[in-house]
PASEBA-1860 file (N, C-alpha, C; in nm, 3 decimals):
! residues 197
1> XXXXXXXX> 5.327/10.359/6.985/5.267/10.427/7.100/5.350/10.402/7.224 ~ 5.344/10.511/7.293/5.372/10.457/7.456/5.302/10.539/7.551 ~ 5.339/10.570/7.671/5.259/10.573/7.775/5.344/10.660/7.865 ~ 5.254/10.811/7.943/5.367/10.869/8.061/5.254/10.853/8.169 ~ 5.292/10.949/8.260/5.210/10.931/8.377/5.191/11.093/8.410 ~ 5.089/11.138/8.448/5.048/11.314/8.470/5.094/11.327/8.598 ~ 5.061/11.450/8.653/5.078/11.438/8.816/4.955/11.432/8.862 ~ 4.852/11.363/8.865/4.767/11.265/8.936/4.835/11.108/8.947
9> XXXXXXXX> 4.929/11.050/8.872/4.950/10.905/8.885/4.877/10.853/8.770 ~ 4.790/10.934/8.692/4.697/10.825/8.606/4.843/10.785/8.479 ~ 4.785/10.664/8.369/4.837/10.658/8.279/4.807/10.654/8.173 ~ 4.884/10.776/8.066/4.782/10.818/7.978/4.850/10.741/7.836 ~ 4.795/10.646/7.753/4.843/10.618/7.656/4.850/10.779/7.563 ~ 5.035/10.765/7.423/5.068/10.864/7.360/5.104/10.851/7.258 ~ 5.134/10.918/7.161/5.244/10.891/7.019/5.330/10.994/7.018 ~ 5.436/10.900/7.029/5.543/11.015/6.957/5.544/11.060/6.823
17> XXXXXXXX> 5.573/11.175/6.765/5.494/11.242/6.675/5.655/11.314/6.608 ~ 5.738/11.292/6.503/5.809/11.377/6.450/5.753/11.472/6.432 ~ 5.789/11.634/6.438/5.718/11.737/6.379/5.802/11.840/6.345 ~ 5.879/11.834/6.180/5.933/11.936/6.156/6.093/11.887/6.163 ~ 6.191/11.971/6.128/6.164/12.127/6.075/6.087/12.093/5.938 ~ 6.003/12.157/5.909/5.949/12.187/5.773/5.999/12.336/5.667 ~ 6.042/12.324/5.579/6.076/12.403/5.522/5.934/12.428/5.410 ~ 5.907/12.541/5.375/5.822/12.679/5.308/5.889/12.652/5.138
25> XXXXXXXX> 5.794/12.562/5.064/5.864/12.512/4.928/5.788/12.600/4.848 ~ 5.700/12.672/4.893/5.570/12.736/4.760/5.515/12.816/4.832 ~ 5.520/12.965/4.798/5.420/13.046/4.861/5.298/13.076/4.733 ~ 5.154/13.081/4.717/5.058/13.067/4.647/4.998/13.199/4.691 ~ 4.893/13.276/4.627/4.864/13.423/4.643/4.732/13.390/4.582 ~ 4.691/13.454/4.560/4.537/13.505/4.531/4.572/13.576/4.344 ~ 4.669/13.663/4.327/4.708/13.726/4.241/4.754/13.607/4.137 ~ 4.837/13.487/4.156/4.917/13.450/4.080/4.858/13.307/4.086
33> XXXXXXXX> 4.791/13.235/4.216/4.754/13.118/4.165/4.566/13.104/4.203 ~ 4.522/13.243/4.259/4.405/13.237/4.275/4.332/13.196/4.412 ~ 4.463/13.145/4.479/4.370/13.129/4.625/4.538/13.133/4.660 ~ 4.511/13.177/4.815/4.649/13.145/4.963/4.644/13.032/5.000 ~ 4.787/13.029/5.005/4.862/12.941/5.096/4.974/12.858/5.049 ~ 5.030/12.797/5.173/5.149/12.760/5.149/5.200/12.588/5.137 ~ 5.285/12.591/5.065/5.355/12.429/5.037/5.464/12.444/5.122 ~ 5.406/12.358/5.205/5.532/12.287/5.323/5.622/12.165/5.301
41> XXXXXXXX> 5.741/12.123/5.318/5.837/12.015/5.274/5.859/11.953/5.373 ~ 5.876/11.807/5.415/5.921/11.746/5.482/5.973/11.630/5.500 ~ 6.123/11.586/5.559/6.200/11.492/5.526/6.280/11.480/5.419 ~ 6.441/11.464/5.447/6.477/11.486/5.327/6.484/11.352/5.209 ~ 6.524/11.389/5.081/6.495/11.323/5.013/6.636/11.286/4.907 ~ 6.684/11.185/4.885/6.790/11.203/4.771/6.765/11.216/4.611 ~ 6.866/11.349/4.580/6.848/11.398/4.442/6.823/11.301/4.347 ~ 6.906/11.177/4.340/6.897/11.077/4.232/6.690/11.046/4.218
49> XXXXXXXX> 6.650/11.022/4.341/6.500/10.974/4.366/6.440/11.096/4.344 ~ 6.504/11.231/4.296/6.375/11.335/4.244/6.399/11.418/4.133 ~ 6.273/11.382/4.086/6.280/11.446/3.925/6.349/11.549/3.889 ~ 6.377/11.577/3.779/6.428/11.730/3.760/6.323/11.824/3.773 ~ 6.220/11.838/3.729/6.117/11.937/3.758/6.083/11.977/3.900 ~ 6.085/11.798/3.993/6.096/11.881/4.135/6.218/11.889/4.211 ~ 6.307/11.869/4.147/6.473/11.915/4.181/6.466/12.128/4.156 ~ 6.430/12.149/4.026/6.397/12.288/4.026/6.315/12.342/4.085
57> XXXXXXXX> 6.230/12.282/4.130/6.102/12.313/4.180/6.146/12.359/4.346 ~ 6.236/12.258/4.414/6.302/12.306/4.541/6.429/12.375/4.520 ~ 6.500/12.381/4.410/6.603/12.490/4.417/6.557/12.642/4.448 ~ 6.406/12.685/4.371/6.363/12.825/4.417/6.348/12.817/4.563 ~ 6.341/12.728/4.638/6.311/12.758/4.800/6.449/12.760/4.858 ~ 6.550/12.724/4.772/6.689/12.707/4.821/6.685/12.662/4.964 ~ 6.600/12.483/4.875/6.641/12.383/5.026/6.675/12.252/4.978 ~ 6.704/12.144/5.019/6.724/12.025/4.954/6.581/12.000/4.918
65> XXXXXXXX> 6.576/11.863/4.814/6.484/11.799/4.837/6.436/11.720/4.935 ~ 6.275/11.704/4.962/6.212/11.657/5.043/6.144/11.568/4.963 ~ 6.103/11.451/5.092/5.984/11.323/5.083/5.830/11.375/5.056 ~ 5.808/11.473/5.147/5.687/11.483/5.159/5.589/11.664/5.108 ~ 5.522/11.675/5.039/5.485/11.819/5.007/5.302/11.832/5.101 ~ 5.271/11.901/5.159/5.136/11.897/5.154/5.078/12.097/5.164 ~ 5.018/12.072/5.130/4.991/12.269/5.101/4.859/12.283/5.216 ~ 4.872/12.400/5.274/4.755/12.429/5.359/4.702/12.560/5.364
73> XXXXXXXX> 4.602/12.579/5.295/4.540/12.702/5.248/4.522/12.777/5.392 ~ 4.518/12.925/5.328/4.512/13.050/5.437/4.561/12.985/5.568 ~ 4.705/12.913/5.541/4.772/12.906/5.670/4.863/13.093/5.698 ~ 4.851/13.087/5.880/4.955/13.188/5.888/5.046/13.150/5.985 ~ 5.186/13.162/5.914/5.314/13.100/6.009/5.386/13.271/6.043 ~ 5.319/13.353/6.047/5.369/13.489/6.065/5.445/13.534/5.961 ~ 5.507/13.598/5.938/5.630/13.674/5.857/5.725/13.531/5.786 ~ 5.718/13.442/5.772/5.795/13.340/5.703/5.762/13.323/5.572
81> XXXXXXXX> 5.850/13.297/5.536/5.841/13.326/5.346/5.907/13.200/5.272 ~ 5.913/13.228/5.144/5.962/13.095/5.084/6.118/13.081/5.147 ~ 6.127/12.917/5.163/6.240/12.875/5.185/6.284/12.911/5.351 ~ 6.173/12.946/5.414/6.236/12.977/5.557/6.192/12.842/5.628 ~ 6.226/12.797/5.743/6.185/12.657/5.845/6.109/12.724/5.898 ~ 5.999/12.615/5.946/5.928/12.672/6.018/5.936/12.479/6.114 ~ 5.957/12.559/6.250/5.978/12.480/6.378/5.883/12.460/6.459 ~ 5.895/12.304/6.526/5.743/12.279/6.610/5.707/12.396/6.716
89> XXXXXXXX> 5.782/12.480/6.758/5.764/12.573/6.845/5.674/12.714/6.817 ~ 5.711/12.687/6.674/5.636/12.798/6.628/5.504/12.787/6.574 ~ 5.462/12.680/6.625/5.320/12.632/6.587/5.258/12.563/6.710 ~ 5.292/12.487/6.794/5.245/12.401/6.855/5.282/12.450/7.014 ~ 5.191/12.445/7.102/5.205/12.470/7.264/5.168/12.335/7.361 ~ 5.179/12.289/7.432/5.148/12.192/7.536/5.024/12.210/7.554 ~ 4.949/12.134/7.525/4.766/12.143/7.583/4.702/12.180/7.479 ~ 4.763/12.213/7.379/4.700/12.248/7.210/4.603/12.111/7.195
97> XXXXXXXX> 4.454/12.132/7.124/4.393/12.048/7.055/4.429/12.032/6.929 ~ 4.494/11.951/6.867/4.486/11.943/6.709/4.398/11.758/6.689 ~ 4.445/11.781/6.511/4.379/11.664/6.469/4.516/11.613/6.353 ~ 4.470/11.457/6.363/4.568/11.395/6.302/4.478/11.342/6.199 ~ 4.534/11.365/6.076/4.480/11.274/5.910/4.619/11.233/5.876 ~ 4.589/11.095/5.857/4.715/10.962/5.820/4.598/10.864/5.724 ~ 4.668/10.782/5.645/4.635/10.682/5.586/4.635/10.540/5.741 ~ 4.536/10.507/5.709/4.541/10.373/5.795/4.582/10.231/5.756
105> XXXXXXXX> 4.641/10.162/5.866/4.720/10.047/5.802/4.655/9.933/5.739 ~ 4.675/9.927/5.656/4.652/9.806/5.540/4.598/9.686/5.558 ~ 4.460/9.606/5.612/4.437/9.517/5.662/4.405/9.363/5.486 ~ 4.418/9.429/5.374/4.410/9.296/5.265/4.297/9.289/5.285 ~ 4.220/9.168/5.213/4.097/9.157/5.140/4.034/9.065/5.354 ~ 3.918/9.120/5.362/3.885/9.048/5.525/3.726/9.063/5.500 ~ 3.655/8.975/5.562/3.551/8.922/5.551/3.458/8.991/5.638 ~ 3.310/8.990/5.653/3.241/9.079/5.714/3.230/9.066/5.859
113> XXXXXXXX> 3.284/8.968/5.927/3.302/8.967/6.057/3.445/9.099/6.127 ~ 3.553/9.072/6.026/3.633/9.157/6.073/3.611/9.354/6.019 ~ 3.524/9.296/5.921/3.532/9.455/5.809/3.386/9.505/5.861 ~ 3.272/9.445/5.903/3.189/9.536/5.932/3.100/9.498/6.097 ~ 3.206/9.393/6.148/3.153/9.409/6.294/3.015/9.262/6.314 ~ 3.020/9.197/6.175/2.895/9.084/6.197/2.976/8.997/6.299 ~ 2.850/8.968/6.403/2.884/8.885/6.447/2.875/8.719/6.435 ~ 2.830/8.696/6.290/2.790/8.566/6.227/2.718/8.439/6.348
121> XXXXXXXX> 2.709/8.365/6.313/2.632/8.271/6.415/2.668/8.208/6.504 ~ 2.648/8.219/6.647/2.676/8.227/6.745/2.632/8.059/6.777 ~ 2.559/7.966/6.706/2.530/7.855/6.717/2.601/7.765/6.643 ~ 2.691/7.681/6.637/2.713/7.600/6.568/2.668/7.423/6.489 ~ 2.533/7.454/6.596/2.458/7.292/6.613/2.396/7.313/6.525 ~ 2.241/7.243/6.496/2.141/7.228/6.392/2.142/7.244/6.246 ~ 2.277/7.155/6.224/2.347/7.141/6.088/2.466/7.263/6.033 ~ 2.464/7.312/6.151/2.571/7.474/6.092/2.696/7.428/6.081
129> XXXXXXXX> 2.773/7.414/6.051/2.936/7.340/6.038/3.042/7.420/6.005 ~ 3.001/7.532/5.958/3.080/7.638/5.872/2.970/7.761/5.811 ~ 2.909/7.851/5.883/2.834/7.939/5.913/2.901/8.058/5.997 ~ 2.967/8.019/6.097/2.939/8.129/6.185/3.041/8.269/6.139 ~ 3.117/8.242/5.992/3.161/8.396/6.012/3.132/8.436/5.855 ~ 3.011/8.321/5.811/2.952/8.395/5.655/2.851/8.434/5.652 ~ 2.834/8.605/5.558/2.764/8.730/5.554/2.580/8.643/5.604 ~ 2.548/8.554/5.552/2.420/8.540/5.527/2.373/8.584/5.405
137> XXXXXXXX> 2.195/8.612/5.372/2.193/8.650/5.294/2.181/8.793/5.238 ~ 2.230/8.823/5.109/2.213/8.925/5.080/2.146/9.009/4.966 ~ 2.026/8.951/4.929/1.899/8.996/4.865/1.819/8.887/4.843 ~ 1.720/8.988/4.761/1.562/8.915/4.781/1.566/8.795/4.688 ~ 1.459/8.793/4.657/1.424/8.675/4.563/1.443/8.766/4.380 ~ 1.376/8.656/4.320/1.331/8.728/4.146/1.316/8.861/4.131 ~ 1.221/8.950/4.254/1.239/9.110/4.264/1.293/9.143/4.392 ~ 1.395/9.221/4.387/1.470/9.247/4.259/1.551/9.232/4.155
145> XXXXXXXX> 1.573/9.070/4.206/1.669/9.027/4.117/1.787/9.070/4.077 ~ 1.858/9.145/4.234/2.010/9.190/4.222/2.023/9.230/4.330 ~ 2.149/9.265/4.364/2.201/9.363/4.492/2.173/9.463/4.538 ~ 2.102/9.528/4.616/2.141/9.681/4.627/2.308/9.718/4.670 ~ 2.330/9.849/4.586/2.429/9.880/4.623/2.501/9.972/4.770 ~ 2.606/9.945/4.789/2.615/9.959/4.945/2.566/9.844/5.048 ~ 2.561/9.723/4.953/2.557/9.621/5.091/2.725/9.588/5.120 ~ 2.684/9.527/5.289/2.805/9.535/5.330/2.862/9.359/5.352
153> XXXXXXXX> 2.974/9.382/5.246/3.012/9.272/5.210/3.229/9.224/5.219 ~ 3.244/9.122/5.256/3.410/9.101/5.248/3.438/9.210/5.124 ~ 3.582/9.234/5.167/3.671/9.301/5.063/3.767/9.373/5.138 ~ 3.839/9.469/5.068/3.950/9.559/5.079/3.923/9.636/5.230 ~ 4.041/9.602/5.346/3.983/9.723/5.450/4.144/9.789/5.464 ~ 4.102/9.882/5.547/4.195/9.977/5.534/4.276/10.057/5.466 ~ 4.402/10.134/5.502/4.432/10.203/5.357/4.348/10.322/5.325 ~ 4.299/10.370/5.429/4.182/10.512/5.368/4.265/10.618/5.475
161> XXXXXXXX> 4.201/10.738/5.372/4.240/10.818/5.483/4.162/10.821/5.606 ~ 4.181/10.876/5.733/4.105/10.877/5.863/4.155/11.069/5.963 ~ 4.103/11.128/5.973/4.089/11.201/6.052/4.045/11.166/6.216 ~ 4.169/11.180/6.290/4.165/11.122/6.451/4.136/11.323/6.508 ~ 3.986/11.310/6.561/3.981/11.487/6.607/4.014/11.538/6.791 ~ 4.048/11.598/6.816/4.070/11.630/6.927/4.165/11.591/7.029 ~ 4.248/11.563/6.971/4.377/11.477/7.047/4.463/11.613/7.115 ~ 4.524/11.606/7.236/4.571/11.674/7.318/4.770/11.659/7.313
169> XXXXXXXX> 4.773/11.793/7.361/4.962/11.788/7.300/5.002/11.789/7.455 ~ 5.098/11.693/7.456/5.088/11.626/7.623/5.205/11.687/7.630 ~ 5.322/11.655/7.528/5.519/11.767/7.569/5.547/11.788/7.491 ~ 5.623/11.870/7.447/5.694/11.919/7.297/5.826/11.924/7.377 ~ 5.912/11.857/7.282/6.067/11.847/7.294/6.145/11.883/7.184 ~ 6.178/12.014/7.229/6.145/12.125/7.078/6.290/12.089/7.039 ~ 6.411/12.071/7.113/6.565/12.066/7.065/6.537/11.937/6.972 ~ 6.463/11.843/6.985/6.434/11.708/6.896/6.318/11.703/6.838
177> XXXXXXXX> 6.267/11.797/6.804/6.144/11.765/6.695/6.048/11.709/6.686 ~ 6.006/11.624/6.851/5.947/11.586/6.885/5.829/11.630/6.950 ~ 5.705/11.544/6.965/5.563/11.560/7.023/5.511/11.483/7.020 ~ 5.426/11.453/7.237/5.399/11.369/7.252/5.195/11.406/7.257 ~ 5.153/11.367/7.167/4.976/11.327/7.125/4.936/11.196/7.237 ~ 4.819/11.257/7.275/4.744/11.190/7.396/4.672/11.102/7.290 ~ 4.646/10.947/7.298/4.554/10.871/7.221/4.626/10.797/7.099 ~ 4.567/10.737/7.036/4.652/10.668/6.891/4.634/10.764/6.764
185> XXXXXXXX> 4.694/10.752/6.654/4.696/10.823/6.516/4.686/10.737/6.401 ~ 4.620/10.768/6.308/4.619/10.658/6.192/4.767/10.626/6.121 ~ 4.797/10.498/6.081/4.922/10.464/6.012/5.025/10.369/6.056 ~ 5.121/10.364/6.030/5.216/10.259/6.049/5.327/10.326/6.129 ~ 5.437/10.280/6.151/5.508/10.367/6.237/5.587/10.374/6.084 ~ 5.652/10.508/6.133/5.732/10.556/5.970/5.635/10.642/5.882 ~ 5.511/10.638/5.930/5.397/10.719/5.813/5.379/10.861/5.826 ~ 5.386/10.880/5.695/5.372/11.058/5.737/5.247/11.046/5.771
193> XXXXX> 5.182/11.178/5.865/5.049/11.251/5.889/5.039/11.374/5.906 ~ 4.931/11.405/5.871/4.916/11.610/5.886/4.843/11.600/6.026 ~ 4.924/11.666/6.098/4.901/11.752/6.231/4.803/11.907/6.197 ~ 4.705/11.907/6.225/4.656/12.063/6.259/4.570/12.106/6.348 ~ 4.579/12.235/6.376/4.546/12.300/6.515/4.388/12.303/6.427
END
């Protein structure tokens, strides 16, 4: 993330945002695969690291291989067809609302203070010694004689997908492929994410 300044003086935290060129790897129809839309490519990729099936698979778009595929039904990029680029300009304007879906970063196995917000016991006196950041309890007695499911307990956080909605397009720096998003985005730096209007 970083940070510009508007012309009021305020300061607005941003992400810089790679976007594109994306190249048009799959056009899909209604006739031939039953529903629209298109497979977009992005980042390139070396031949040795891609299969032969998707080595052929991008020779019909007559483009290199790419890192990344994601398809977006009844998209319209106008008149662009297989194997054409399609550029941040031709999608994206300054002041555009879109939304960002990224995988979020990886936090390992964390306990219910960090994973669901307990604030465990705030006392440490009247024999507590090692209390204040464990769950308490979590069911009854003999009935029912088990868990309900969906209690909220340590384990696995992060790593999911996340949809960030309404984020604002602050500059597009179209000769560099760049775009600057008002607010944070899910992921690591280096992570792909789908941008959409």
């Amino acid at each position: 993330m970083t940070s510009i300044f508007d012309d009021f003086g305020n300061n607005i935290a941003c992400t810089v945002v790679e976007v594109g060129p994306c190249v048009i790897t799959q056009v899909k129809t209604t006739e031939t695969d039953g529903y629209n839309s298109l497979q977009v490519g992005f980042g390139d990729a070396k031949a040795k690291n891609t299969s032969k099936a998707m080595q052929g698979h991008f020779e019909k778009a007559k483009t290199a291989p790419k890192r990344k595929l994601i398809e977006f039904r009844d998209a319209d990029f106008g008149e662009k067809g297989l194997g054409d680029l399609i550029k941040i300009e031709d999608v994206f304007e300054v002041g555009d609302i879109v939304n960002a879906i990224g995988t979020s970063k990886g936090k390992g196995f964390q306990g219910v203070v960090k994973r669901h917000n307990f604030r465990g016991v705030n006392d440490a006196t009247h024999g507590q010694h090692n209390r204040q950041r464990a769950p308490g309890s979590i069911g009854a007695a003999s009935y029912p004689a088990k868990v309900f499911k969906g209690m909220r307990m340590g384990g696995r956080t992060g790593g999911t997908q996340i949809k960030i909605k309404n984020l604002k397009v602050l500059k597009i720096f179209a000769e560099k492929n760049l775009m600057l998003v008002g607010g944070a985005i899910p992921g690591h730096k280096g992570s792909f994410i789908i941008i959409e209007k």
